[in-house]
C-alpha positions as CSV (number, residue, x, y, z in Angstrom):
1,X,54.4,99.7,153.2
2,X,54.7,96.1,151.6
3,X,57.4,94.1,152.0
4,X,59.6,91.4,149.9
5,X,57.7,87.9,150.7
6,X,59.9,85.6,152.9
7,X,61.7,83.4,151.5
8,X,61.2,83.8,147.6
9,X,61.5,81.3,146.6
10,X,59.4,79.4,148.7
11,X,57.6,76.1,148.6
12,X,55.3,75.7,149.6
13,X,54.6,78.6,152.0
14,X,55.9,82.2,152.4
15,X,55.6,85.1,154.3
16,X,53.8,88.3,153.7
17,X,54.5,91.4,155.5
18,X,52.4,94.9,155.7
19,X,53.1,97.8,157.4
20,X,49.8,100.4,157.9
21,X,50.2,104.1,159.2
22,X,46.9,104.3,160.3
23,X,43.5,102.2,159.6
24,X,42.1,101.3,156.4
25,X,40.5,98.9,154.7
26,X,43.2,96.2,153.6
27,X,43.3,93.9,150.6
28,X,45.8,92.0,149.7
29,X,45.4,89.4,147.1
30,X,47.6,87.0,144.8
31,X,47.4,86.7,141.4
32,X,49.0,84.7,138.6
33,X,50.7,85.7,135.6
34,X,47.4,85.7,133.5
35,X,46.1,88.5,136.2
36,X,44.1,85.6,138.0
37,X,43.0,85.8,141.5
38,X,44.5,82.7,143.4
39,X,44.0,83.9,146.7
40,X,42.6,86.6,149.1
41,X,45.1,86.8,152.1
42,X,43.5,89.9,153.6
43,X,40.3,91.6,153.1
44,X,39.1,93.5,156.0
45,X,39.6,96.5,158.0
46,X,43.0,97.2,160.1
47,X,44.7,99.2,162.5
48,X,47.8,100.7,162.5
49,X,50.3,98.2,163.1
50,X,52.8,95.9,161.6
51,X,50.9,93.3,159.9
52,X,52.1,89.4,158.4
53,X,49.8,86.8,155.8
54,X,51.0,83.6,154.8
55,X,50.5,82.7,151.5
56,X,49.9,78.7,151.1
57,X,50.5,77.1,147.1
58,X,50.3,73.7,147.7
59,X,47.7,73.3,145.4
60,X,49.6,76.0,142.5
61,X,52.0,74.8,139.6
62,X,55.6,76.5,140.1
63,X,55.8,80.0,138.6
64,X,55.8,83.4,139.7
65,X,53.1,84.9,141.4
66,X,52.1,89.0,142.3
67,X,50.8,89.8,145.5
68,X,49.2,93.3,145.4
69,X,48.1,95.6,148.8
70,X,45.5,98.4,148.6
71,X,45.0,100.5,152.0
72,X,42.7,103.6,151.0
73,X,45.2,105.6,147.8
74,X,47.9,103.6,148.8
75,X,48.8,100.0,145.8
76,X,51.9,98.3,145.6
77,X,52.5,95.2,144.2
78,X,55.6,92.4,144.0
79,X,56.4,89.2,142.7
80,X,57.0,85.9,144.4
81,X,58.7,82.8,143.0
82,X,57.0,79.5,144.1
83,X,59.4,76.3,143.0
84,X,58.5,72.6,143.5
């Protein structure tokens, strides 16, 4: 399961929190509004567990931002709000 980033919004860092059932291979990756990859948080094989990235914009404008996780079938995707 994904989780709501904490806090949204954020400046200029936030939480991201994952939950896995079992292994997979784990991406999780932010994009921009254009569909732009801004940043690879996770990108490797994991365990079951509970699971937490941290998403730095310092160097993004202000906007809203989707994070999306794939684990094997399972996507799910959710927006962020970064504010300067």
């Amino acid at each position: 399961s994904l989780n709501q980033n904490y806090p949204n919004p954020f400046n200029p860092t936030t939480n991201v929190e994952f939950r896995m059932p079992s292994a997979y291979h784990v991406k999780l990756v932010v994009y921009d509004l254009l569909g732009r990859e801004v940043a690879v948080l996770v990108n490797e094989r994991r365990e079951a567990g509970r699971y937490a990235a941290t998403f730095d914009g310092t160097k993004l404008s202000s906007g809203v931002y989707i994070y999306r996780l794939t684990a094997g079938r399972y996507v799910e995707s959710r927006k962020m709000v970064l504010t300067r």
